[in-house]
N, C-alpha and C positions, 0 to 999 in steps of 0.2 A: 727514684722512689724506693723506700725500702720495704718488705714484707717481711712481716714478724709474727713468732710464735712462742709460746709460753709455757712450760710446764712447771705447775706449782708445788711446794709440800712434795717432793721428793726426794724419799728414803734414802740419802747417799751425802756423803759429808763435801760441802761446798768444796773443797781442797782436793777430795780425786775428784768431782766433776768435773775441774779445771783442766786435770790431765790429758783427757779425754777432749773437753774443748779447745785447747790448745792443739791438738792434731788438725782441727778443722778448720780453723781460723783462715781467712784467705785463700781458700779452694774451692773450684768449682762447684758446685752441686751435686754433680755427678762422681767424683771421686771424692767429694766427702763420705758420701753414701758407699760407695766402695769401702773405703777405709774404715767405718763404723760399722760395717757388715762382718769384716775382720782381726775388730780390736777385741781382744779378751779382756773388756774390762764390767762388770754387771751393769752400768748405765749407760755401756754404747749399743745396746738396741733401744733404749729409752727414748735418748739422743737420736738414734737415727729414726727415728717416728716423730720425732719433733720436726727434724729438717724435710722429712715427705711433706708435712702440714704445715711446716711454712711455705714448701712449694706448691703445694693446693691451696695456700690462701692468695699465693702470686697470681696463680690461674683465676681464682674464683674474681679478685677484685679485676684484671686484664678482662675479665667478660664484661661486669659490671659497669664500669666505666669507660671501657671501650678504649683501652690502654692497648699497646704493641708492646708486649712485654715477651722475650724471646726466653722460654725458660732454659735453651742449653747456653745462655749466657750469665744465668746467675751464678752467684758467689755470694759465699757464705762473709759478710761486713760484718758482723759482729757475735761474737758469742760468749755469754757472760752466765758466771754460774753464783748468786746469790745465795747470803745465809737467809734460811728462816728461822720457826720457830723454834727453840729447841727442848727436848722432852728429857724432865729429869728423871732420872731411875736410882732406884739405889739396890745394891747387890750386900749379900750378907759375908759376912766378913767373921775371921774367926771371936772367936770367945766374947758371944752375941754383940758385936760390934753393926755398922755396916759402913760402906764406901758407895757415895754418891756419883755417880759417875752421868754424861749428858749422850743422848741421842742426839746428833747434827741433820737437820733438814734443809733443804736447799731449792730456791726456785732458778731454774735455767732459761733463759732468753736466747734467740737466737733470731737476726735480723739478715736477710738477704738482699742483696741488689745486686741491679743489672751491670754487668764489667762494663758495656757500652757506653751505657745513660749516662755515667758519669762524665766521659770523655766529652759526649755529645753539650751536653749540660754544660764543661768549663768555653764549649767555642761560641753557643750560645750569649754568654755572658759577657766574653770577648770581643763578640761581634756588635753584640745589643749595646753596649758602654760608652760613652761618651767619655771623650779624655778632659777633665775640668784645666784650666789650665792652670801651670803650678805657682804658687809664690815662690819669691827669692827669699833667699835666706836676710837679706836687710828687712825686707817686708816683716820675714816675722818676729824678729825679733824688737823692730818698730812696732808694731802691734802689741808686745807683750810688756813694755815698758811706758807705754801712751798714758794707760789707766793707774801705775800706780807716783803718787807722788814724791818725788825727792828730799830725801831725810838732808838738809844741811845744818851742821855746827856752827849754835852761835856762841862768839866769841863773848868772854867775859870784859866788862869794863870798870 
């Protein structure tokens, strides 16, 4: 199960939030949180207030529905840094000219899940499956020639 968190219309250009998400990508929770405590860049406290609130929406829905969710096992699944809307400006430029230039806004997502669940979730599936049994290779190819009919050449007379 994943938990996920959202921060919208955020003042920072989709292309360095990425930088910033890319460091967290596939790390625990706990040392993503380390490493956004320590990155110099102005939207990793942003970012790390995101990943707390996606970890209190882990906890809040694990009460709710009476979920076993271990949060020193989550890890950071997904983290995507989206364009929004973007704000145009124009700056004055000499001999009353001007130059248009854009503010870039960005909405960031960040999806967490359990490193276990997963693991636990493929033997489930494994377990749960019925193996159908397989055709042969004559079968299928019987099969895909059955329905259509044979073009033959008729000779002139």
């Amino acid at each position: 199960m994943e938990f996920t968190a959202e921060a919208r219309f955020q003042r920072v250009s989709p292309q360095k939030a990425r930088l910033v998400l890319d460091l967290i990508k596939g790390m625990r929770v706990e040392q993503a949180l380390d490493t956004l405590a320590f990155t110099k860049k102005r939207i990793a406290p942003d970012i790390h207030k995101l990943v707390r609130s996606a970890v209190q929406n882990a906890t809040y829905v694990s009460d709710e529905k009476g979920l076993d969710v271990d949060v020193d096992n989550l890890y950071v699944k997904r983290a995507v840094a989206n364009e929004g809307p973007r704000m145009k400006r124009i700056r004055p430029a000499p001999m009353g000219r001007a130059f248009r230039y854009q503010r870039r806004i960005s909405h960031i997502q960040i999806a967490l899940a359990e490193k276990n669940a997963q693991a636990k979730a493929d033997v489930a599936t494994v377990v749960g499956e019925e193996s159908a049994p397989a055709k042969s290779a004559a079968a299928k190819t019987k099969g895909k020639t059955a329905g259509k009919p044979s073009a033959k050449k008729k000779s002139k007379k």
